[in-house]
LOFIBA-924668 format. One record per residue (C-alpha): x, y, z; residue number from 1. Coordinates in steps of 0.05 Angstrom, whole numbers, padded with zeros to 5 digits. Each point is the difference from the previous one (the first is absolute). Example, Ala and Ser with C-alpha at 12.3 -4.5 7.8 and 13.67 -1.06 7.14 Angstrom:
BEGIN
<node u="00246" v="-00090" w="00156" i="1"/>
<node u="00027" v="00069" w="-00013" i="2"/>
***
This chain:
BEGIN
<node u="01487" v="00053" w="06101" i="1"/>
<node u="00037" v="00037" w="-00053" i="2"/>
<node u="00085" v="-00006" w="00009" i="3"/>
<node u="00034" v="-00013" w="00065" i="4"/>
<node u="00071" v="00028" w="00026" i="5"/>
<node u="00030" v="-00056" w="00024" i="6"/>
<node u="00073" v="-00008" w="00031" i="7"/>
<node u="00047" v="-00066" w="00019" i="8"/>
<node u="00072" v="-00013" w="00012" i="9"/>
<node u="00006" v="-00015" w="-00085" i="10"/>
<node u="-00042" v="00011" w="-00056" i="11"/>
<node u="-00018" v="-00074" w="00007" i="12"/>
<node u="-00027" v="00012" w="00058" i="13"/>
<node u="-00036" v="00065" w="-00013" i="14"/>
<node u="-00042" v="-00046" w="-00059" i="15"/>
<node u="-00014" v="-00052" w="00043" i="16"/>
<node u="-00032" v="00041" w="00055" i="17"/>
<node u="-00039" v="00045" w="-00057" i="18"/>
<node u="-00028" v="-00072" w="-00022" i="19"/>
<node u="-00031" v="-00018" w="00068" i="20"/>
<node u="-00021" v="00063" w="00011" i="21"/>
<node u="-00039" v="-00006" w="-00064" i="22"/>
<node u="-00013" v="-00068" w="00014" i="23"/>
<node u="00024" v="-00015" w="-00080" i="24"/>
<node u="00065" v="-00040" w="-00018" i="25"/>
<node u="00059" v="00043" w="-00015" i="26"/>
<node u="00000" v="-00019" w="-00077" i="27"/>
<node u="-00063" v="00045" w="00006" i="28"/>
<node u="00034" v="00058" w="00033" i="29"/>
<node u="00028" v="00062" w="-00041" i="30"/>
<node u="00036" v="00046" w="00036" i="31"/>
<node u="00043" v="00062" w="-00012" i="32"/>
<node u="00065" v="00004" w="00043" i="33"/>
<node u="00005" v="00058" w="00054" i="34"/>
<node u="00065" v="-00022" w="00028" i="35"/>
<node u="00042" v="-00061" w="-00015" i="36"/>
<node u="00027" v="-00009" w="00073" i="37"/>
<node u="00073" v="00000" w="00033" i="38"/>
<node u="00037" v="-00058" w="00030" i="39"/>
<node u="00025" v="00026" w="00062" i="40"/>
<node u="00065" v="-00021" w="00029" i="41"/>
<node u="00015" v="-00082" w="00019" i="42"/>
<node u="-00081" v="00003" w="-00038" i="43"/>
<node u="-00024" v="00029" w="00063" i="44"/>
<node u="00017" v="00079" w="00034" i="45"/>
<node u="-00014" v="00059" w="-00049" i="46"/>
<node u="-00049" v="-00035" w="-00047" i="47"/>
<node u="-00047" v="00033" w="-00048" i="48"/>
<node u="-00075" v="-00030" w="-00013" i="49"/>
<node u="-00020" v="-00012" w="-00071" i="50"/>
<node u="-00065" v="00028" w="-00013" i="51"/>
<node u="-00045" v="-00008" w="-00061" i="52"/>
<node u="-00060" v="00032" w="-00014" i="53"/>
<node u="-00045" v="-00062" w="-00020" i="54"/>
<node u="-00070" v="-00018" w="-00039" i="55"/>
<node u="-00043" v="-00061" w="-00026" i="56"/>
<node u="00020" v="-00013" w="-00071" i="57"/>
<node u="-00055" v="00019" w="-00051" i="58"/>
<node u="-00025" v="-00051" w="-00045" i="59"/>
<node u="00041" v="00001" w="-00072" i="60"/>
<node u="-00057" v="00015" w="-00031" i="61"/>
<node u="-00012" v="00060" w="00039" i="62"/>
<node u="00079" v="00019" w="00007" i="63"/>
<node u="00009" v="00004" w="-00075" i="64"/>
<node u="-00071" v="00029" w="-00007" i="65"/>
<node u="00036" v="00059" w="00046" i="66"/>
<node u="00059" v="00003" w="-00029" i="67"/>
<node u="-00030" v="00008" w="-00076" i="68"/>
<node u="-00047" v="00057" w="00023" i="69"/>
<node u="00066" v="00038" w="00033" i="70"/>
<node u="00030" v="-00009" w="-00070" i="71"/>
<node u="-00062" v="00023" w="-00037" i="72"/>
<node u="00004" v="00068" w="00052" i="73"/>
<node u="00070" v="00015" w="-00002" i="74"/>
<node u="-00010" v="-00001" w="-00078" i="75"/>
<node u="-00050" v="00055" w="00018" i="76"/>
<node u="-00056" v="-00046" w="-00041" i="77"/>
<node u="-00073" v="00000" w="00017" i="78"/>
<node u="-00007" v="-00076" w="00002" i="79"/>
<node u="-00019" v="-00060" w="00040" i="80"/>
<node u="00035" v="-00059" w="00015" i="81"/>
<node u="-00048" v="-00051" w="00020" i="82"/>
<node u="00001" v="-00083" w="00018" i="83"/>
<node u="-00032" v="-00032" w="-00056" i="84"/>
<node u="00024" v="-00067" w="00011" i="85"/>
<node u="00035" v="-00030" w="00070" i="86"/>
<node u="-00003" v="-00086" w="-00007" i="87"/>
<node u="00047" v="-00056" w="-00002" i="88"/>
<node u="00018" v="00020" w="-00075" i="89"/>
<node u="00028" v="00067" w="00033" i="90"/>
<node u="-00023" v="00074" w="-00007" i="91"/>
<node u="-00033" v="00048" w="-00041" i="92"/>
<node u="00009" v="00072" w="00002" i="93"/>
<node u="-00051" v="00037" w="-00052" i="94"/>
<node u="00015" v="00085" w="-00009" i="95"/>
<node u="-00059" v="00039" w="-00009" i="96"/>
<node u="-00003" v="00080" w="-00017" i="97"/>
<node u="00035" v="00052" w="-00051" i="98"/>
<node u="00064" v="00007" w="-00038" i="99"/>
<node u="00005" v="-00089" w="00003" i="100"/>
<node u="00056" v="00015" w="-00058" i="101"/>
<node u="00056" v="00023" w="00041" i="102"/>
<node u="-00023" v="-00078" w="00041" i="103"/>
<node u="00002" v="-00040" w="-00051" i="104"/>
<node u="00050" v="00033" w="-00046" i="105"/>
<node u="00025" v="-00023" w="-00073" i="106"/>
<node u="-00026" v="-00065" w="-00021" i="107"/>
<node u="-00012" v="-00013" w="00075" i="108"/>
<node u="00082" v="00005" w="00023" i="109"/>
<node u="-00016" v="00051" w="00061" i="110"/>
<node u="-00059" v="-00052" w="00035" i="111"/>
<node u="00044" v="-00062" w="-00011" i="112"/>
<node u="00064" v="00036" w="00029" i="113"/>
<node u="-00056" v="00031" w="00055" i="114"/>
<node u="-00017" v="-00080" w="00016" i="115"/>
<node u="00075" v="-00023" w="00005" i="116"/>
<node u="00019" v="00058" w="00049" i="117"/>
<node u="-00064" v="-00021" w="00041" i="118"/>
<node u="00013" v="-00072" w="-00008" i="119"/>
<node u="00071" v="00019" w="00028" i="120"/>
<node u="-00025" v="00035" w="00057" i="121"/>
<node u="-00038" v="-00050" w="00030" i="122"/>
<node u="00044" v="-00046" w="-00008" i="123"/>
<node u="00038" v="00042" w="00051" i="124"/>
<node u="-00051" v="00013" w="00041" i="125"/>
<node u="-00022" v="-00069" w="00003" i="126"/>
<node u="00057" v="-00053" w="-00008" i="127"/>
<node u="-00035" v="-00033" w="-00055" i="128"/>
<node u="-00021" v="00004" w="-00075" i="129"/>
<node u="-00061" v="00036" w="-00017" i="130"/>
<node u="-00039" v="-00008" w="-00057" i="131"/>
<node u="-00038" v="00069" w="-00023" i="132"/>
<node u="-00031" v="00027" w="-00059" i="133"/>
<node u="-00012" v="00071" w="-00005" i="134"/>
<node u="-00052" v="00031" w="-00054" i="135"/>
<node u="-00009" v="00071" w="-00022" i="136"/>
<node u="-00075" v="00018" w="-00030" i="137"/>
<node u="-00004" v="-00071" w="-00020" i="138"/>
<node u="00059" v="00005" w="-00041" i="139"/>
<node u="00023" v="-00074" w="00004" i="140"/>
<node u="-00066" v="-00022" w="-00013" i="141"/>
<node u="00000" v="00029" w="-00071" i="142"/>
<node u="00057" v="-00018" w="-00016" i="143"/>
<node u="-00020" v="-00060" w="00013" i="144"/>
<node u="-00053" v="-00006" w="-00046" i="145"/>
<node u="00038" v="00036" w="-00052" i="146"/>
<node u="00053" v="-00056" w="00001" i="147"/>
<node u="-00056" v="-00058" w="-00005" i="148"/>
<node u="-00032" v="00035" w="-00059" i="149"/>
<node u="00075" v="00003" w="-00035" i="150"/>
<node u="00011" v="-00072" w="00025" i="151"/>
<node u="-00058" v="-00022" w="-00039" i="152"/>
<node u="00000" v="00048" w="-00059" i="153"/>
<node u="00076" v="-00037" w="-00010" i="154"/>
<node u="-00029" v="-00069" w="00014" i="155"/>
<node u="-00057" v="00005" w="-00049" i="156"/>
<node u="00056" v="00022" w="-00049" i="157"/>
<node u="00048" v="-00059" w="00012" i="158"/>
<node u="-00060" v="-00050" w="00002" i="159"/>
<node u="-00027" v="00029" w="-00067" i="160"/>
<node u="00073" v="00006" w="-00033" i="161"/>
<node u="00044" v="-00051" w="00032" i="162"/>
<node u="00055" v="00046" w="00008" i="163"/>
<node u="00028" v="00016" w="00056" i="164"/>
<node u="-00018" v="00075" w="00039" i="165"/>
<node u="00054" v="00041" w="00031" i="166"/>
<node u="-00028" v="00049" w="00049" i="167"/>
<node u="00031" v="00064" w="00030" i="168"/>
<node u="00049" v="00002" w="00046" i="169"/>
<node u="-00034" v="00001" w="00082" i="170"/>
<node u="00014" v="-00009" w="00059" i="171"/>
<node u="00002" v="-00056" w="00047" i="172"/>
<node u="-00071" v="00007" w="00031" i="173"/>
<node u="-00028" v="00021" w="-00077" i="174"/>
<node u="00036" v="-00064" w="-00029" i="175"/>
<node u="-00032" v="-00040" w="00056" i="176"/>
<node u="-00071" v="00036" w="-00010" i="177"/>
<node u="00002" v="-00026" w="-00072" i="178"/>
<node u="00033" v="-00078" w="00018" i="179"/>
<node u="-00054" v="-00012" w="00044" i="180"/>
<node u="-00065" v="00021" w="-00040" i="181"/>
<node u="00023" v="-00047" w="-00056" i="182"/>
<node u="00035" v="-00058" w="00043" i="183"/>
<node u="-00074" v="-00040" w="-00009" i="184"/>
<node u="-00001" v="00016" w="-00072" i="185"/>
<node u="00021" v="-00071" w="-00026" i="186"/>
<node u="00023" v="00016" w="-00069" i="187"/>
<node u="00056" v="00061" w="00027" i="188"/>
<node u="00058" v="00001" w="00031" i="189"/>
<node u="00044" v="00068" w="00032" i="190"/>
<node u="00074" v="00008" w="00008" i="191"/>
<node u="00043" v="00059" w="00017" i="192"/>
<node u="00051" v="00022" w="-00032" i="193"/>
<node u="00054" v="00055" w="-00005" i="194"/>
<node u="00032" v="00035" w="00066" i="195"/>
<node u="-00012" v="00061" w="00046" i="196"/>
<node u="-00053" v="00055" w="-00037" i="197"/>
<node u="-00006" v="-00037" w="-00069" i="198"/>
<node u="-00026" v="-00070" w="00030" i="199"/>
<node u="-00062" v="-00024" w="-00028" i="200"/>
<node u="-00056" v="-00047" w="-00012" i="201"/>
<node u="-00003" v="-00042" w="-00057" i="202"/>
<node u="-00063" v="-00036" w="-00012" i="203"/>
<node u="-00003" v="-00071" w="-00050" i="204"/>
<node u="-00036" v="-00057" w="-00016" i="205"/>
<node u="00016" v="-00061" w="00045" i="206"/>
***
């Protein structure tokens, strides 16, 4: 069973009978509204049914999988959005094909902004937070690595010199990459500092 018309006396109603006919609870129910309904007069001669147009919630995995590959077509890009992660940590969305650039954009700006509007969306859709990643050609994951190796080029050189390192400005999630592969190191410590665009690591001896 794909989607359902379904009417009622309210909206209310219209969800709740799209739920049992589904045999889901209604927080599982998405629905698109075909007519909101009319109170008739004293509630009760000349009254309008709502009536909704109703289906089973996809997973958010699979919604945002969806929703990524509409974006990638309306762009008019030959890619593939696919699930490369879906736990209790949250999601994963990996981009495969041509022309990633335009994806990931300068210094990664147009796949972040990408995962806030999707983080935003199901949100609506589903009431709640959502944690998800999304990836371009394995972007994230070098950058990754390239972080770690400047991490510990500029902890070799603060070890070796005793001065302090001041790294280039980043990002949050860059800043965070770096904090965490040297938070075991027992000699280092990291702090922030600076505000909006210019805030940045700064790597010293304990």
């Amino acid at each position: 069973m794909n989607n359902v018309s379904m009417k009622g006396k309210s909206l209310e109603e219209a969800i709740r009978s799209a739920a049992e006919v589904f045999g889901v609870g209604e927080d599982k129910i998405s629905y698109r509204v075909i007519h909101e309904g009319k109170a008739g007069v004293l509630g009760v001669f000349g009254g309008e049914e709502a009536e909704i147009e109703a289906w089973i919630k996809k997973s958010k995995a699979n919604y945002a999988n969806d929703v990524m590959q509409e974006i990638l077509n309306k762009m008019g890009l030959l890619a593939i959005a696919d699930i490369a992660r879906d736990d209790e940590e949250g999601i994963e969305i990996n981009i495969k094909g041509e022309d990633l650039g335009q994806i990931i954009g300068k210094d990664g700006l147009t796949l972040m902004a990408m995962q806030t509007v999707m983080s935003s969306i199901l949100r609506r859709e589903y009431g709640e937070k959502a944690n998800i990643s999304i990836d371009a050609g394995g972007y994230k994951e070098k950058q990754k690595m390239a972080l770690e190796r400047l991490a510990q080029s500029a902890a070799d050189d603060v070890i070796s010199s005793g001065q302090e390192k001041v790294l280039p400005p980043m990002t949050a999630g860059e800043r965070r990459i770096v904090h965490i592969y040297l938070k075991n190191n027992g000699k280092l410590k990291t702090e922030s500092q600076g505000e909006g665009r210019d805030r940045r690591l700064i790597i010293s001896l304990k």
